[in-house]
MDAnalysis code that builds the backbone (N, CA, C; Angstrom):
import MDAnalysis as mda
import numpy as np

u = mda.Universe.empty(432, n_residues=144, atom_resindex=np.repeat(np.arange(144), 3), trajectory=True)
u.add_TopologyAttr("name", ["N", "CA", "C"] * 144)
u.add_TopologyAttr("resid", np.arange(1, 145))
u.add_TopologyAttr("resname", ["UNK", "UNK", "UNK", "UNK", "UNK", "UNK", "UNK", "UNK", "UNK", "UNK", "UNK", "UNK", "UNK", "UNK", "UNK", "UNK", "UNK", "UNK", "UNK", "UNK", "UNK", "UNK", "UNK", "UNK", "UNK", "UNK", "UNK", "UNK", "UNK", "UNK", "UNK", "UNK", "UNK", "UNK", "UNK", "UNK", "UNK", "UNK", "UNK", "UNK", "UNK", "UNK", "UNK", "UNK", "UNK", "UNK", "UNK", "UNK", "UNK", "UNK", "UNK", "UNK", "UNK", "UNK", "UNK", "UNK", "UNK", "UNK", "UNK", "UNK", "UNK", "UNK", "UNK", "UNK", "UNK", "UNK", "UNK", "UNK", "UNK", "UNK", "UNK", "UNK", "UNK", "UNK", "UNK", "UNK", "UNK", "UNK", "UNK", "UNK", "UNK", "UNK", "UNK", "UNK", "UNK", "UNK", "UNK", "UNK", "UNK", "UNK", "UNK", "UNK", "UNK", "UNK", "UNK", "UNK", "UNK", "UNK", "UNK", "UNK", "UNK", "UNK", "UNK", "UNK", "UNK", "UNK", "UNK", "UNK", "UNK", "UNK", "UNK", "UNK", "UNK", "UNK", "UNK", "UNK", "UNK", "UNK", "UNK", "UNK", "UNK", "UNK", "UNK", "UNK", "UNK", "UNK", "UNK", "UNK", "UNK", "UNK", "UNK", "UNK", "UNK", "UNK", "UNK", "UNK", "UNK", "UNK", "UNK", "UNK", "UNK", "UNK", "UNK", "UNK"])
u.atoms.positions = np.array([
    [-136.175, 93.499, 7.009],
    [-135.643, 92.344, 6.333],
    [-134.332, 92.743, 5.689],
    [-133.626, 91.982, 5.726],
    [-131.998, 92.113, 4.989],
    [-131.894, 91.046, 4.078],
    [-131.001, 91.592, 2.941],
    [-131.102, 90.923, 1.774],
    [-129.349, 91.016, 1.310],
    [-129.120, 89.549, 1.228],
    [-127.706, 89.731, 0.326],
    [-127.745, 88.593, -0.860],
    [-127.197, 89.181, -1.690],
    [-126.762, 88.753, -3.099],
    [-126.039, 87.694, -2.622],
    [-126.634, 86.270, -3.701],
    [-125.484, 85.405, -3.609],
    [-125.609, 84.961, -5.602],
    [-125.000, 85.431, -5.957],
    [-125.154, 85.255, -7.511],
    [-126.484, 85.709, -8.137],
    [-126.963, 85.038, -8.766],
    [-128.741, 84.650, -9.198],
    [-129.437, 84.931, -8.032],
    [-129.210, 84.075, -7.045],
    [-130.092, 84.015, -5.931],
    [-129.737, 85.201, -4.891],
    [-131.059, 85.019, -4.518],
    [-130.900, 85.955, -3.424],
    [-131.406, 85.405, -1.585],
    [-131.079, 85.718, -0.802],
    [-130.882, 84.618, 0.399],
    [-131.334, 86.456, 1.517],
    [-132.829, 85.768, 1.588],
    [-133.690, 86.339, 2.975],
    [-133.446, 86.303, 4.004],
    [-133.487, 87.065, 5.106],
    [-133.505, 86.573, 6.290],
    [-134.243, 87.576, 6.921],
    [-134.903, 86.903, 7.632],
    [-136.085, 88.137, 8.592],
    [-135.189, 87.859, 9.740],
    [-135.635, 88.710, 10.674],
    [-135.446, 89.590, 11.557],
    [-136.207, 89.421, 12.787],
    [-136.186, 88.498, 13.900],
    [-137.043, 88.334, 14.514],
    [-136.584, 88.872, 16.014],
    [-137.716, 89.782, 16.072],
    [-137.456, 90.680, 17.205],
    [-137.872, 90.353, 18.554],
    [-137.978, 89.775, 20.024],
    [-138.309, 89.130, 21.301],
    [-139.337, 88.895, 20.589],
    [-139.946, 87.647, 19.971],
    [-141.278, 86.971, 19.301],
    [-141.578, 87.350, 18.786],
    [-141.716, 88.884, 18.259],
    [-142.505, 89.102, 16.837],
    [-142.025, 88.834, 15.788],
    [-142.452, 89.240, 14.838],
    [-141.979, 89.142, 13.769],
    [-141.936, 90.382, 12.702],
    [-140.567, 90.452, 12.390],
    [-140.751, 91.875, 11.743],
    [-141.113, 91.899, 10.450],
    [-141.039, 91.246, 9.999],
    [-141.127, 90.805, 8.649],
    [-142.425, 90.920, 8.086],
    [-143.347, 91.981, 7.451],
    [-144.548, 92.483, 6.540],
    [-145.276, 90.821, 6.007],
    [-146.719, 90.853, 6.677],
    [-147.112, 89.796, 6.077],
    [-147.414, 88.204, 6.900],
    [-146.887, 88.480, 7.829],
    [-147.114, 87.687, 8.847],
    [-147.837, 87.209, 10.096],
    [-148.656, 86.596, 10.421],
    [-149.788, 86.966, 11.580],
    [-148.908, 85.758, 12.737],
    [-148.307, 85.927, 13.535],
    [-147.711, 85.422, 14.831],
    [-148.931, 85.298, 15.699],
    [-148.643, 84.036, 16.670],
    [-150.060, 83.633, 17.724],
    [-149.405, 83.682, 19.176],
    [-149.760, 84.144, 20.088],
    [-149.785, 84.044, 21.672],
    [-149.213, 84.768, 22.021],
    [-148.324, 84.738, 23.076],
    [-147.686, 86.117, 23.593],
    [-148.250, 86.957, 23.723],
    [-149.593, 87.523, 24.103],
    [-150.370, 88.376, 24.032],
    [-150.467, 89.186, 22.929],
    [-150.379, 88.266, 21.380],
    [-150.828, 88.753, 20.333],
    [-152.179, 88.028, 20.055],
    [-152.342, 87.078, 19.322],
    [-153.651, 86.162, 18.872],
    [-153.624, 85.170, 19.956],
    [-154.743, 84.186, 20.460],
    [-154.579, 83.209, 20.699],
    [-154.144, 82.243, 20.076],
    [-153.012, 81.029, 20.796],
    [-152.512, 80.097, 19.253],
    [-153.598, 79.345, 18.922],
    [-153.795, 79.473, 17.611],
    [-155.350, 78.650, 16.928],
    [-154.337, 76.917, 17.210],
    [-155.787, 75.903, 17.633],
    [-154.998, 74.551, 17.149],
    [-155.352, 73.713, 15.620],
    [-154.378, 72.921, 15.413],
    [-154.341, 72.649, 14.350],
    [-154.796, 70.783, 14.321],
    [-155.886, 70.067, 13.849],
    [-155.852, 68.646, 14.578],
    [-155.644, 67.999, 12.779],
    [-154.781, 67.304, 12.980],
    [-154.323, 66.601, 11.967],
    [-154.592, 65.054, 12.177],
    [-155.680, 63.984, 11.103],
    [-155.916, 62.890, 11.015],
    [-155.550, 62.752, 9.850],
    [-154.538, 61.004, 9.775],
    [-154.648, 60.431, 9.095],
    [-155.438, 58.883, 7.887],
    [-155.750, 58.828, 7.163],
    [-157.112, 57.443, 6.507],
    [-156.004, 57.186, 4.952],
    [-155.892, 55.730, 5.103],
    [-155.606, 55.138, 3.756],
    [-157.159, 54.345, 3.705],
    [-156.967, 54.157, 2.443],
    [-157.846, 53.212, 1.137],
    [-157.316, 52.661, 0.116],
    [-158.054, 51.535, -0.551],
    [-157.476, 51.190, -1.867],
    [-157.978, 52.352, -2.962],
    [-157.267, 52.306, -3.572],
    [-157.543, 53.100, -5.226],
    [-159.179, 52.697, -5.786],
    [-159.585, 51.720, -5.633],
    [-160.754, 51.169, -6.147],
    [-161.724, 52.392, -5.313],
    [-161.831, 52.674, -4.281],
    [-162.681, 53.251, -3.398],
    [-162.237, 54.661, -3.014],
    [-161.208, 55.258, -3.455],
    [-160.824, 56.452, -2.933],
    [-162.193, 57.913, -3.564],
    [-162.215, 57.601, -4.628],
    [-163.034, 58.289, -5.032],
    [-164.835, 59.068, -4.628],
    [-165.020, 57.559, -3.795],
    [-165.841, 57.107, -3.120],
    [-166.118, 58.005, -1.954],
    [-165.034, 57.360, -0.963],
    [-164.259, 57.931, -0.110],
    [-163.888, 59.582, 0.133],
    [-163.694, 60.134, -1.288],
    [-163.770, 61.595, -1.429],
    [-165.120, 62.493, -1.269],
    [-165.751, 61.574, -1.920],
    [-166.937, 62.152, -2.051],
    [-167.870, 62.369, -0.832],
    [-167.470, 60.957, 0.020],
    [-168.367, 60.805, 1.151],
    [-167.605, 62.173, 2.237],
    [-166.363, 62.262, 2.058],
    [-166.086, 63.453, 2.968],
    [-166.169, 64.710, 2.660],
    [-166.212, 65.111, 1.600],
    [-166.661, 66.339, 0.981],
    [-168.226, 66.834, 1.019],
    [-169.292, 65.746, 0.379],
    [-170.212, 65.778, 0.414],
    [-170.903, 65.336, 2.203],
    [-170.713, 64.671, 2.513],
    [-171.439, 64.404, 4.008],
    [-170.863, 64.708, 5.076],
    [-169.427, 64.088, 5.543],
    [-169.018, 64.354, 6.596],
    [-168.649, 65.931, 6.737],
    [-167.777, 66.578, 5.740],
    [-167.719, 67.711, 6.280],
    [-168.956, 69.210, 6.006],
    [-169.597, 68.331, 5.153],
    [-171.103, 69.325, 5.776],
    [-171.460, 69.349, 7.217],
    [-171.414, 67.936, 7.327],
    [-172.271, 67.653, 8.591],
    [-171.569, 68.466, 9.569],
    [-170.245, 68.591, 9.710],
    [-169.732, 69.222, 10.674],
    [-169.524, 70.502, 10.712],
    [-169.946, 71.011, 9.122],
    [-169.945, 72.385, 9.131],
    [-171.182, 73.026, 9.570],
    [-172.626, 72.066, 9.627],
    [-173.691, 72.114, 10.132],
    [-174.247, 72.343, 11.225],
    [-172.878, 71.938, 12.221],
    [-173.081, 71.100, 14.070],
    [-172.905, 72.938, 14.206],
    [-173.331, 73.931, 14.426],
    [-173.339, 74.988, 14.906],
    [-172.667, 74.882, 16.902],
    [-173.311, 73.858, 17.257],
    [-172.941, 74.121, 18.341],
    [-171.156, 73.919, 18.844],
    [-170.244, 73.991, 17.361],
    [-168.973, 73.735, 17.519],
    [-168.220, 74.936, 17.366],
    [-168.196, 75.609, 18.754],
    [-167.834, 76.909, 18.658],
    [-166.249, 76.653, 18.892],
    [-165.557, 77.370, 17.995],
    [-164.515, 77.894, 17.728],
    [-163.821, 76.960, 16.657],
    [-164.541, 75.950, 15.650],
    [-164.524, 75.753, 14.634],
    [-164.047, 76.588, 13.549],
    [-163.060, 76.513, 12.670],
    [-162.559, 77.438, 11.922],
    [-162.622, 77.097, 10.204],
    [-162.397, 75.566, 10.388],
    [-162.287, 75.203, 9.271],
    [-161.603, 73.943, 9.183],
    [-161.667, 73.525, 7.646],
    [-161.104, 71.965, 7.704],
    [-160.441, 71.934, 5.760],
    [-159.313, 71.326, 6.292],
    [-158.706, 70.715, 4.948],
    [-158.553, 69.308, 4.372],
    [-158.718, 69.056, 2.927],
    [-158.881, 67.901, 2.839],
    [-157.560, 67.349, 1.633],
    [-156.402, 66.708, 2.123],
    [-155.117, 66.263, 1.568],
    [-155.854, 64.982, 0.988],
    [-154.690, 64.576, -0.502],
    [-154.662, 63.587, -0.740],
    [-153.396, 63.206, -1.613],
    [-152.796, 61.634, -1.504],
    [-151.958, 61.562, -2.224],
    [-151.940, 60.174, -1.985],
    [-151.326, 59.428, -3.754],
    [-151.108, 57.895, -3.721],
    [-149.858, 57.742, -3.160],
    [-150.070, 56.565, -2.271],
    [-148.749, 56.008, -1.444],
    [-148.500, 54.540, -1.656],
    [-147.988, 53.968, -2.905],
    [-147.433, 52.583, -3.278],
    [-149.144, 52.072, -3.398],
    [-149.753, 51.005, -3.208],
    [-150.979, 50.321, -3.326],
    [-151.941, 51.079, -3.004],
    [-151.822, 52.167, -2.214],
    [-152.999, 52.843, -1.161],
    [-152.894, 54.088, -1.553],
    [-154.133, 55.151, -1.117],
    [-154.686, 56.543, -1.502],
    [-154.578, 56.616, -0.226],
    [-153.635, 58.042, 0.837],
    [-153.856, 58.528, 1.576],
    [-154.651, 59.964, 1.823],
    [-155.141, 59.676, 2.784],
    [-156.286, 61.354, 2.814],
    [-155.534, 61.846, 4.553],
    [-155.247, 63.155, 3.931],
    [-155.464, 63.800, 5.464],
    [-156.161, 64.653, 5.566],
    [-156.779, 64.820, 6.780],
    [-158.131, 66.469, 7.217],
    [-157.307, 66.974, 8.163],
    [-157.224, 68.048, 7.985],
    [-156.492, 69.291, 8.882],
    [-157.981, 70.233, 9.187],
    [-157.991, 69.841, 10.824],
    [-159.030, 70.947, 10.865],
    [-158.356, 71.950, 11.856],
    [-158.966, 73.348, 11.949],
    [-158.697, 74.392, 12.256],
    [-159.331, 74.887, 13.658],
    [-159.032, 74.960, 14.991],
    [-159.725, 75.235, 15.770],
    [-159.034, 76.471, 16.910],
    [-160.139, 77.700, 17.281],
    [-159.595, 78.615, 18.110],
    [-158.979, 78.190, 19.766],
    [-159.094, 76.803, 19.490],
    [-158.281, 76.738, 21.095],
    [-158.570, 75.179, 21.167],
    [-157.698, 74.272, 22.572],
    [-158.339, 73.231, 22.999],
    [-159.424, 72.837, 22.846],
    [-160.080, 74.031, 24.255],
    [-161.332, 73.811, 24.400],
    [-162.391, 73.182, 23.549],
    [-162.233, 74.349, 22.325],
    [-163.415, 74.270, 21.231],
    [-162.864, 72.109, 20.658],
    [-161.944, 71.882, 20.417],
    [-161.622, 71.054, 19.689],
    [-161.824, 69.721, 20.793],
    [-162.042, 69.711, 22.340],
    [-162.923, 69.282, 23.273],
    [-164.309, 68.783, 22.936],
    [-164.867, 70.114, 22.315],
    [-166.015, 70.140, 22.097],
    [-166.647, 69.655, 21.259],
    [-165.707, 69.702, 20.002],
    [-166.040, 68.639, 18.633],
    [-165.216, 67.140, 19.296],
    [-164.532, 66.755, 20.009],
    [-164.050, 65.277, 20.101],
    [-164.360, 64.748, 21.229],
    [-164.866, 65.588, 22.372],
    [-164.857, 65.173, 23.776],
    [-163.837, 65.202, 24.785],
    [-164.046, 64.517, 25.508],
    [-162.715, 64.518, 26.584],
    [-161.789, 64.065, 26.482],
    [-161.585, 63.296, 25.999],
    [-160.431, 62.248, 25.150],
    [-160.343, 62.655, 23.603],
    [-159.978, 63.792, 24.020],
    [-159.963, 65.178, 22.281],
    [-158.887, 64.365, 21.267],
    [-158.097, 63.375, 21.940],
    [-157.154, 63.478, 20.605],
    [-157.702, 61.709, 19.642],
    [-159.004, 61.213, 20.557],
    [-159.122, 59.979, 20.141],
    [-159.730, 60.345, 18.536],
    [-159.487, 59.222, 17.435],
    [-160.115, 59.932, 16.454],
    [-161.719, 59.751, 16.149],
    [-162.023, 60.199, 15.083],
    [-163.745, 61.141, 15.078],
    [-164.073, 60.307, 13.806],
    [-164.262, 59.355, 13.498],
    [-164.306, 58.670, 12.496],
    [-165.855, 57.525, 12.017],
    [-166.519, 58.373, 11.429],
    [-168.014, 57.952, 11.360],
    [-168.113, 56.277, 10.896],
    [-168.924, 55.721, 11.393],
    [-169.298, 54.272, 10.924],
    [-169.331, 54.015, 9.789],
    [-169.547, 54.796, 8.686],
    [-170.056, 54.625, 7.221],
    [-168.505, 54.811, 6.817],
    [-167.697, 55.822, 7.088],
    [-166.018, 55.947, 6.728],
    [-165.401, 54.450, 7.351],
    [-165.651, 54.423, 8.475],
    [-164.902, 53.065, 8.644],
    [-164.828, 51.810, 8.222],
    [-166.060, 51.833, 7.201],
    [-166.511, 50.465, 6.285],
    [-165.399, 50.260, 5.023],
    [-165.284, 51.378, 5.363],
    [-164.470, 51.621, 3.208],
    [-162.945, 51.857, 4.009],
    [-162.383, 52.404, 4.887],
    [-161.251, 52.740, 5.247],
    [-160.555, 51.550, 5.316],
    [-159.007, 51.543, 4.705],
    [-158.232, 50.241, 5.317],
    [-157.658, 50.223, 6.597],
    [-156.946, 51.108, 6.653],
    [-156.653, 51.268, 8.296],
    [-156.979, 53.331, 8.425],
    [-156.607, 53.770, 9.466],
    [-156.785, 54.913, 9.814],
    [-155.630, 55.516, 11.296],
    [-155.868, 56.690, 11.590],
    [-154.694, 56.889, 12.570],
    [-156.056, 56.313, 13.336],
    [-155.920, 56.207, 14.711],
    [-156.892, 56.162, 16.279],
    [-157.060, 56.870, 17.024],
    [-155.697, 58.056, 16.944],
    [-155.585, 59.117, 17.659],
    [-155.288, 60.367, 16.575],
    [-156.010, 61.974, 16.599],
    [-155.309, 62.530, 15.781],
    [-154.320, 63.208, 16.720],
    [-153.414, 63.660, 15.695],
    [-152.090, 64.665, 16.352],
    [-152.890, 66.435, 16.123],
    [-152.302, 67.139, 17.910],
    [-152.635, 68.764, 17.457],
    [-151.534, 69.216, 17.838],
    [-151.691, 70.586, 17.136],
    [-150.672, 71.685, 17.139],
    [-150.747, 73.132, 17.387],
    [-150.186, 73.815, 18.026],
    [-150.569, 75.007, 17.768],
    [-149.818, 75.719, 16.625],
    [-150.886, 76.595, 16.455],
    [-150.384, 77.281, 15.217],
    [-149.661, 78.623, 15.609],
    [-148.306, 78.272, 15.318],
    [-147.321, 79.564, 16.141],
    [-146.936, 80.766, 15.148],
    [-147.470, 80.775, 13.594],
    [-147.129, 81.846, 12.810],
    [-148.084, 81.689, 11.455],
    [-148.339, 82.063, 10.704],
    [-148.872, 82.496, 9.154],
    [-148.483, 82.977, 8.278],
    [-148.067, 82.744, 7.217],
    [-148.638, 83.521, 6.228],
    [-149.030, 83.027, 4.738],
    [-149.663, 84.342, 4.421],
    [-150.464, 84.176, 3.319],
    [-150.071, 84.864, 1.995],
    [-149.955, 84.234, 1.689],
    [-149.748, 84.503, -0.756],
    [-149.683, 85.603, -0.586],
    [-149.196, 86.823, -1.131],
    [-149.184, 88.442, -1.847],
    [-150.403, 88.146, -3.148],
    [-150.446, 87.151, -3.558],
    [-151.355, 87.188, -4.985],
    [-153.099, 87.050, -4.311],
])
């Protein structure tokens, strides 16, 4: 890593060598390093009256339940966003998966349609229909 002074600040720049990364601290995916993990991102608004609700039901039920489904191999994990947007509470779930395949396996064949239980769809105002994936092409994580 190279480092130059610009007053106060100081201005990083890594060093990126044919795809790796030189830079301490970093976990890079594919290239015959990791497989790229995918990343499936859904979006759900609600009113404020029900968000709370709404929290609970995905914390408490839905993402048990799916942390439950054992047979969802290459399941990694799942995040749960929230933030008020003018009248409405938006939620996003970022879940974490070791490949397509696995994320096939939790959505089916039509992987990107969204996964959205009957009991969520009662309380939801609108929702995405499709989620968006990604691969995950780099990392990193806190020093603390």
């Amino acid at each position: 890593m190279s480092t130059r002074s610009i007053g106060m600040l100081e201005l990083k720049v890594m060093i990126i060598n044919k795809g790796s990364i030189a830079d301490k601290g970093w976990s890079s995916y594919g290239k015959g390093e990791k497989q790229n993990m995918i990343s499936r991102i859904w979006h759900g608004w609600i009113t404020p009256g029900n968000a709370e609700k709404y929290e609970a039901m995905l914390k408490e039920e839905i993402f048990v339940g799916i942390q439950n489904r054992h047979h969802i191999r290459g399941f990694e994990g799942i995040q749960l966003l929230r933030r008020e947007v003018g009248e409405e509470v938006e939620f996003v779930t970022i879940m974490v998966f070791d490949s397509l395949e696995a994320v096939r396996e939790f959505a089916g064949k039509d992987y990107e349609l969204a996964v959205v239980p009957k009991k969520a769809r009662g309380v939801l105002s609108h929702f995405d229909e499709r989620s968006q994936h990604y691969e995950i092409r780099a990392e990193r994580k806190g020093e603390g």
